[in-house]
N, C-alpha and C positions, 0 to 999 in steps of 0.2 A: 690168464691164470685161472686155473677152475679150483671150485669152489664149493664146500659141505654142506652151506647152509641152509637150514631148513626151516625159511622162513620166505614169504613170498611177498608179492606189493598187494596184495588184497588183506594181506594180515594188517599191515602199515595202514590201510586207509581204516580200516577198523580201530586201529588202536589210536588216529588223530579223534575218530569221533568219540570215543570213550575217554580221551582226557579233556577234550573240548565241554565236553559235559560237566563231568567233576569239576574241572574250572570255575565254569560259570552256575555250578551248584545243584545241575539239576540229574546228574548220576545219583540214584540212591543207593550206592554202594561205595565201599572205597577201593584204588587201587588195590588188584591181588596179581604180584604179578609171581608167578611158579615155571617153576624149570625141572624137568627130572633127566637125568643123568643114565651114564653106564647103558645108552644106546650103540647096537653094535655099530662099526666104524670101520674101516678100512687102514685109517691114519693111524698113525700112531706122535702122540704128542710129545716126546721124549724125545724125538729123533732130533727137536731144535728147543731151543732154551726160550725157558718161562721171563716173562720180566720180574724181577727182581729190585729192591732198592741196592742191590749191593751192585746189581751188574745194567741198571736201566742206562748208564751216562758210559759206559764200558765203549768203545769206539772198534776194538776187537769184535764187538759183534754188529751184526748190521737188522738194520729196522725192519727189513726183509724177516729175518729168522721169529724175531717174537711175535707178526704178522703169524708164519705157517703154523707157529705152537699154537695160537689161539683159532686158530681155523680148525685144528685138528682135534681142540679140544668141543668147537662149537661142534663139531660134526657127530659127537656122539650125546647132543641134549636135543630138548624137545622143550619148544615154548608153548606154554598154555596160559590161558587168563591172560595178565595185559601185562606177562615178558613179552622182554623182545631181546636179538641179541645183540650186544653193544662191546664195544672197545675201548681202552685207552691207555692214556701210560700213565697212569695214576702213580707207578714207582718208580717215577719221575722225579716225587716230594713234592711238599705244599710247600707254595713263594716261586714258580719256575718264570712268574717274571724275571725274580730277581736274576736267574740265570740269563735271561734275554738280555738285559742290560748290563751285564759286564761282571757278575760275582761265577766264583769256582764252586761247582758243586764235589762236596764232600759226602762218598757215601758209604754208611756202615748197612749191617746186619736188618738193622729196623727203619731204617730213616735215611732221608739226604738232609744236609745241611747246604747252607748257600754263603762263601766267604767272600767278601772285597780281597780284591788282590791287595789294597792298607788301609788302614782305616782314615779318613779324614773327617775334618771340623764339617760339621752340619754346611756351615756356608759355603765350602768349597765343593758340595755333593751338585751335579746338575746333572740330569738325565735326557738323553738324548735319544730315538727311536731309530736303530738300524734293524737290518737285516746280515749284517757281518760277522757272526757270533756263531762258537760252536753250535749252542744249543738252537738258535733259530734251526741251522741246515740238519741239524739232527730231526728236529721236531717237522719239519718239512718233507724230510722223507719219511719220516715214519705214515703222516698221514698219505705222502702219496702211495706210498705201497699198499697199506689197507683200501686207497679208493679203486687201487689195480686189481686189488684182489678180490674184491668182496661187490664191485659193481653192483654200488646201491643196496645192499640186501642188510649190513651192519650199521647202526648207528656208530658215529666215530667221536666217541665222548670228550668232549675238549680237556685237557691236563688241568692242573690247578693251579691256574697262575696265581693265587694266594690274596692274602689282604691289603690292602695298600700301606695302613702303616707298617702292618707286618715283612713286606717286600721295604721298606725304610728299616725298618730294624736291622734285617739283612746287612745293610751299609753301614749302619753306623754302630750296631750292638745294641739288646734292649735295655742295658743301664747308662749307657749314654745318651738313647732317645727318649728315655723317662727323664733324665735331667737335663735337655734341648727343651722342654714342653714345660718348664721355668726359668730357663736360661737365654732360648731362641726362640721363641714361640711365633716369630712371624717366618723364620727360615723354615721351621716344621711345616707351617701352612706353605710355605712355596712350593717342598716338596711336595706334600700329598698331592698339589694340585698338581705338579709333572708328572709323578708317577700316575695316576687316575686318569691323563689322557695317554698315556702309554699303552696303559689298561688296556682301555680300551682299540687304540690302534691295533696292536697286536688278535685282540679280541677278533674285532670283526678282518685284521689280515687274513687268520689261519679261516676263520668260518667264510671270506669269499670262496677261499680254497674248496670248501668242503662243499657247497652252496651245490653244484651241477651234481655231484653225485651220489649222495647223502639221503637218507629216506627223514630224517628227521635229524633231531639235537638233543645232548645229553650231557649231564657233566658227573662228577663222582660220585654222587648218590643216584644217579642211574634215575632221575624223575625223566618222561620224554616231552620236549617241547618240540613242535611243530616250526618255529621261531627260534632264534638262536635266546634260548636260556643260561639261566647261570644261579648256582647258588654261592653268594655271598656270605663273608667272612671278616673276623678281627680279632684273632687272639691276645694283639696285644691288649687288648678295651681287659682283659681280663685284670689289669693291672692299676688301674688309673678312674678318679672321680666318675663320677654323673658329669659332674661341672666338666671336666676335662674330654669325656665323651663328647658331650655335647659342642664343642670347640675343634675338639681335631678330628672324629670319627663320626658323629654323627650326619653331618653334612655332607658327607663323600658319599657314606653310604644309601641316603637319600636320595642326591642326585644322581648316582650309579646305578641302583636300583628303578629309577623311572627310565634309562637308556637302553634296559633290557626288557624280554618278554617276559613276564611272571616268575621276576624274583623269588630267591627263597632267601633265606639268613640261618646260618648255622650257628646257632645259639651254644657255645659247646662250653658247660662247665656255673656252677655255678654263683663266681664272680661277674657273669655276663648279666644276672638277674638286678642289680641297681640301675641296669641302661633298659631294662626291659620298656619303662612307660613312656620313652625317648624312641626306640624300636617302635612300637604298636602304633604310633603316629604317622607313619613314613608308609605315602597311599602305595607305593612302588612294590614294597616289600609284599606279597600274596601268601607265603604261609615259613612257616617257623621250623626248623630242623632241631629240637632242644633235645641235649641230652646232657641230664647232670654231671657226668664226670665217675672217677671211679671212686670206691671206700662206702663210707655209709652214704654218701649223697644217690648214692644209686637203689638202693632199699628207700628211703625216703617216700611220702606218699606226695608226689609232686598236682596232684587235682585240681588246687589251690590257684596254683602256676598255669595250668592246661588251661582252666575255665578262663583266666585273663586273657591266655590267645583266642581262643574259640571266639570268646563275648563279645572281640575288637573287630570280629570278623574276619579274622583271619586263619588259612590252615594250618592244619597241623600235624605233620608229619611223620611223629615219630612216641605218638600212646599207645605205649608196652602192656601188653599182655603178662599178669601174673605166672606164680612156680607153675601155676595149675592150668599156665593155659586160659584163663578166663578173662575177657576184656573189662576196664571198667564203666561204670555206668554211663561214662560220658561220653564213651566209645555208641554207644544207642542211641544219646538222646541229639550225636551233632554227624550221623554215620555219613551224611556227602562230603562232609569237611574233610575226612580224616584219609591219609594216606600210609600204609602200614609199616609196623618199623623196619621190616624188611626189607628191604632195596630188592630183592626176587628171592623165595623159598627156595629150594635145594630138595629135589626127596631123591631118593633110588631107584622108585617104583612109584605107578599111578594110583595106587592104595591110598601112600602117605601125601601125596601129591592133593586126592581129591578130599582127603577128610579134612587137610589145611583148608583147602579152597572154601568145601563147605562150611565150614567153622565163619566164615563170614558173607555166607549165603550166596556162593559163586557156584556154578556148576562146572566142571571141566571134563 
């Protein structure tokens, strides 16, 4: 199957050593990774369907088609700075364990959901690792077609297999698993501890998959690992004590975090800020994705908050640039640490392309 992509394996060995650096802190810059667009093309990407949340679990279409949509659309960008370009089925939904293990995904407009075919009592919940499941054979061909297509040139972003209590909510509902964690508290820990080697089964299944022809690894924030990475996640923790953190979440995410290459944690909202001094302790975890949430917590001067990731030595991933454009101070005084909130800029032309880049002393 031929292929648009304009990105070659000497780009890849460039952009291992530019995050091996930043890693180990001795880039004095931070990721700028830039894409410009509305390069002419030959393809036309309309001709097959975009992934969508409404139409990602559709069986009417096949993993082949959103494959040529994105090929069609990679073939009219241009990577510069440290893009690269990457894949996945991210509108798939966050939790797509939960779909591996036996719940129906529901999907609207904005979002999928993940349903138990019924609900049952925590004790009667045990999970089992197959490969018998819609969505395993779905998610199977999905990546073998991009390894057919793309022969090594695209990073193939692993899906969101979601949080572990989060994938437990999934089965039981999260007002029933808020009152399991005073009612069942040693059947919750059983769970986590099945789901969390699941996790991870699946985890490293799909990445043997990908291992022969894959230039690297990625997950939805698009950071590139060399290593199979991941950024971790708990939305339910949004819900529940320090003390209760500390008992059902903390400790998975600990140990989860040391079985992979350079963790990250999606800090997302700020109810996650009372686990924060629980977080900064966990040597696994390498840098922080925090984003306050929407309403006033987003105006907020969050500095405060940033300087306690920096200070723990940890990165940090996601210090927003002011209305005006201007980074703040802390952006200068910790500039290896920081990785920008950008996941890859966007321009239309290499004007807007290069005054980005410059704006954080990149040249392109």
């Amino acid at each position: 199957m031929e292929t648009n992509v304009h990105f070659d394996s000497e780009r890849y060995q460039a952009l291992k050593q530019t995050y091996r650096q930043w890693w180990d802190g001795s880039l004095e810059r931070p990721i700028v990774p830039v894409i410009t667009t509305g390069h002419e093309s030959q393809l036309d990407p309309s001709r097959y369907p975009q992934m969508t949340f409404a139409n990602a679990w559709d069986e009417s279409i096949a993993p082949e088609e959103f494959i040529e949509h994105d090929d069609a659309v990679f073939s009219a960008m241009r990577f510069h700075g440290d893009a690269f370009p990457m894949t996945l089925p991210i509108k798939l939904g966050a939790g797509v364990l939960a779909a591996l293990l036996g719940c129906k995904p529901v999907s609207s407009e904005h979002t999928v959901w993940f349903l138990p075919e019924k609900e049952v009592p925590i004790e009667a919940l045990h999970f089992e690792y197959t490969e018998d499941t819609p969505a395993f054979k779905r998610l199977m061909r999905y990546y073998e077609a991009a390894m057919e297509k793309w022969q090594g040139r695209v990073v193939l972003g692993m899906f969101d297999l979601g949080g572990v209590m989060d994938v437990l909510a999934s089965f039981r509902g999260t007002e029933n698993l808020l009152m399991d964690l005073y009612d069942d508290p040693e059947e919750v820990l059983r769970c986590v501890k099945e789901i969390q080697e699941l996790w991870f089964r699946y985890f490293d299944r799909f990445n043997r998959l990908l291992a022969p022809h894959v230039p690297g690894y990625s997950h939805w924030y698009g950071i590139y690992h060399e290593e199979p990475g991941y950024i971790l996640q708990s939305d339910f923790c949004y819900m529940i004590s320090p003390e209760m953190f500390n008992t059902f979440v903390g400790p998975e995410l600990d140990s989860s975090a040391k079985r992979l290459w350079n963790a990250v944690y999606h800090m997302d909202g700020v109810g996650q800020i009372p686990h924060l001094e629980y977080l900064l302790q966990m040597e696994g975890i390498k840098g922080y994705q925090w984003q306050p949430g929407d309403g006033t917590a987003r105006t907020k001067n969050w500095d405060a908050l940033n300087q306690r990731i920096l200070d723990a030595g940890k990165k940090l991933i996601s210090l927003e640039p002011d209305e005006e454009g201007n980074l703040p101070e802390l952006y200068h005084r910790y500039l290896p640490q920081l990785l920008l909130p950008n996941r890859c800029f966007h321009a239309d032309d290499m004007a807007n392309a290069r005054a980005y880049a410059q704006k954080y002393g990149v040249s392109i």
